[in-house]
C-alpha positions in Angstrom: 24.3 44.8 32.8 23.9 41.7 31.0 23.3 41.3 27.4 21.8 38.4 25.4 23.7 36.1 23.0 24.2 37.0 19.9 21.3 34.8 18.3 18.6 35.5 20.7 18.9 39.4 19.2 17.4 40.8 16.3 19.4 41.6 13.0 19.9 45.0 12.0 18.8 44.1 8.3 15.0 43.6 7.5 14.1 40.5 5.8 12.5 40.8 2.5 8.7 40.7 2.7 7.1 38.0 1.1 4.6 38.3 -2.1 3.0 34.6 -1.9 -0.7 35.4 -1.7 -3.4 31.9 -0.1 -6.3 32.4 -1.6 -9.0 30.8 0.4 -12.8 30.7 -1.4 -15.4 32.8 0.6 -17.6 29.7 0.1 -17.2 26.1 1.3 -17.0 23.2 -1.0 -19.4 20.7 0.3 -19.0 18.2 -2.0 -15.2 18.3 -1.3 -15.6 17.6 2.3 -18.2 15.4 2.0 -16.0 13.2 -0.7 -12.9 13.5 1.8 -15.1 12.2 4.9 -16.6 9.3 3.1 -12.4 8.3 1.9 -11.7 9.1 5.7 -14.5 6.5 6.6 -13.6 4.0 4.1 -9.7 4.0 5.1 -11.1 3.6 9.1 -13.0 0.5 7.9 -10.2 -0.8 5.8 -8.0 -0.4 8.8 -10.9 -1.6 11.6 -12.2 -5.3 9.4 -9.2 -7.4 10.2 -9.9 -6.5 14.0 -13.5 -8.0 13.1 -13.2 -10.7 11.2 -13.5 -14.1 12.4 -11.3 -17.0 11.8 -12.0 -20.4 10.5 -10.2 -23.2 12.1 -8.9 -25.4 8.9 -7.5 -28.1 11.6 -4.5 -29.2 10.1 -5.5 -29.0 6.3 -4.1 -26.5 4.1 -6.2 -24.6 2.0 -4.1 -23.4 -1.0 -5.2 -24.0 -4.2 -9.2 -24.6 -3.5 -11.8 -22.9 -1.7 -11.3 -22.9 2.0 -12.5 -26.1 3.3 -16.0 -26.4 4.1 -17.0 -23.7 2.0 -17.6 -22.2 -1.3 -15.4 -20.0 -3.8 -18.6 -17.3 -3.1 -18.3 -17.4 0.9 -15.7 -14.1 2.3 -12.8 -16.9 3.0 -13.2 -18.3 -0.4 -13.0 -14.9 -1.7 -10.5 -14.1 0.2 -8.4 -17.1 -0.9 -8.9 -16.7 -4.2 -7.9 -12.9 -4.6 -4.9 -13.5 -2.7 -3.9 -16.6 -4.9 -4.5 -14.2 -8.3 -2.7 -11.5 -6.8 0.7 -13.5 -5.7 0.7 -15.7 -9.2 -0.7 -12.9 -11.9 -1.2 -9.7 -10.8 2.1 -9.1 -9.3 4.5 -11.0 -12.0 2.5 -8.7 -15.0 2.9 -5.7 -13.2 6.2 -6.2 -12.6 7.3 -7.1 -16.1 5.4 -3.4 -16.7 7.6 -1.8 -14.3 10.4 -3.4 -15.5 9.7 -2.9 -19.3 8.7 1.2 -18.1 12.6 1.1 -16.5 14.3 -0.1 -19.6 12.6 2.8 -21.9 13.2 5.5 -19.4 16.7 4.2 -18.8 17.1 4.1 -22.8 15.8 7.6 -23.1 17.9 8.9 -20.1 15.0 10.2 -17.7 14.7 8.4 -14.2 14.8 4.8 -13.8 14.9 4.0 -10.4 11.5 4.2 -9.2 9.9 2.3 -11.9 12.8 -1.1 -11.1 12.6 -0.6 -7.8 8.7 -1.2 -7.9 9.3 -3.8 -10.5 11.7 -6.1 -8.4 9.3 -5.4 -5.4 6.5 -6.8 -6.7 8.4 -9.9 -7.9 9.5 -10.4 -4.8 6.3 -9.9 -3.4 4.9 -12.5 -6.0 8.0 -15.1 -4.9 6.9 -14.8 -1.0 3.4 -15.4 -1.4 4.3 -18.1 -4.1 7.0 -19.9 -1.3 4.7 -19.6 0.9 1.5 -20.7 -0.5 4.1 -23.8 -1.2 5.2 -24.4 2.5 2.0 -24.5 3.3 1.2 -27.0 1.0 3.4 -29.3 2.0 3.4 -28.2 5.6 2.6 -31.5 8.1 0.1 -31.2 10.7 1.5 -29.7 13.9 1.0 -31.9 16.5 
């Protein structure tokens, strides 16, 4: 007669029964769904535009620092150029002094610290690369 291993069989003791009760509504929330189908739709977008979007050739010109050339700072790339410039040189470095400052108090008062400098010394870096960048670019020479 064969017999099974000893953790393929049952245990002799019953496991306690367990008192955690779902609730589920009887009705459904349509506004819920219909708030997390238009994020669903927004995120495939978001995720889908690059795909579309179409490049301008610059030629060998740089475009840092002005609108893209040949158009306006209303057109998509001058938009485009212009948040990304904002975001590298302002948005990032004040944020990150936030973080930072956020780090010293909760490090002062003893409560958790780490998140709040790791984001802060992120976004600086984040900042530095799109500032080194934006300057290679700048005084990149034309391929040829």
């Amino acid at each position: 007669m064969r017999t099974a291993l000893a953790f393929w069989r049952r245990s002799q003791v019953s496991a306690p029964t367990s008192t955690i009760v779902v609730y589920r509504p009887d009705e459904i929330n349509w506004i819920h769904i219909a708030l997390k189908f238009a994020l669903g739709l927004i995120l495939i977008g978001n995720l889908a535009a690059p795909f579309a979007a179409k490049a301008q050739n610059l030629g060998t010109q740089p475009a840092f620092g002005q609108a893209v050339q040949g158009q306006q700072a209303t057109t998509v790339e001058g938009t485009v150029l212009n948040i990304v410039n904002w975001g590298c040189n302002v948005i990032a470095p004040v944020i990150a002094v936030a973080c930072l400052g956020i780090a010293g108090w909760h490090f002062k008062s003893g409560r958790g610290y780490m998140g709040w400098s790791v984001s802060g010394v992120a976004l600086m870096v984040i900042s530095g690369l799109g500032r080194m960048a934006e300057g290679f670019i700048t005084q990149a020479q034309g391929i040829q």
